[in-house]
N, C-alpha and C positions, 0 to 999 in steps of 0.2 A: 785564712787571710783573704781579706776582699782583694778583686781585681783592681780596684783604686791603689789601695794599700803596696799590691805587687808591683803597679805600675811606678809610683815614687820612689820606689827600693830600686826601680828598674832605671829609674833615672838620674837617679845620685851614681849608679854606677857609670853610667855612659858619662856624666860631668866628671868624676873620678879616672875615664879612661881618656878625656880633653875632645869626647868628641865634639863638634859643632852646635852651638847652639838651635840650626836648623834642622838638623838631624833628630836632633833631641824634641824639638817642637814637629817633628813628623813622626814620630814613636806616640806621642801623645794621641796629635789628631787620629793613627788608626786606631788606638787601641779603646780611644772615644769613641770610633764608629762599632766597633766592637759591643763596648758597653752600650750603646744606644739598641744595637741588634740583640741581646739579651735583654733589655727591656723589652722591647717591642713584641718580644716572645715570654715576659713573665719569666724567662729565665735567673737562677739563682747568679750573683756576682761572687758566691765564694768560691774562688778557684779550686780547691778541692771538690766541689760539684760540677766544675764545667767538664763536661767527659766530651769525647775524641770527637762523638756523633754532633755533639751542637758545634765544636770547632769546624767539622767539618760541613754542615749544614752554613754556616755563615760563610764558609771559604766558596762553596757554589754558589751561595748568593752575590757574592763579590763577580763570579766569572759570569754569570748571565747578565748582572747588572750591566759589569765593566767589561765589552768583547776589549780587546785589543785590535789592534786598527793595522791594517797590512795596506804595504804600496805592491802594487802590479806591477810588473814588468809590461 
């Protein structure tokens, strides 16, 4: 099953559990950025190939991108 594919399955369930329309449009936008991060590396979109190492390679690229922002005391 493609990532696409997983992701419409994923979202009929969330409209099926009444979550939020915006909820539901912020599952999409990451799991696009997602797919965009597997293109840009020639990675396969059949989830049955995405193995733990490329999840985990796009979750570092999310924290170097994205630091998180602290207030000082």
């Amino acid at each position: 099953m493609l990532l696409s594919e997983l992701l419409e399955d994923f979202v009929l369930y969330q409209r099926a559990a009444n979550r939020s329309p915006r909820t539901i449009s912020w599952y999409r936008e990451y799991v696009g950025r997602f797919g965009t991060f597997l293109n840009e590396r020639k990675y396969s979109h059949e989830c049955g190939e995405i193995s733990t190492g490329v999840i985990r390679e796009y979750l570092i690229q999310i924290q170097t991108r994205h630091k998180p922002h602290t207030v000082s005391n």
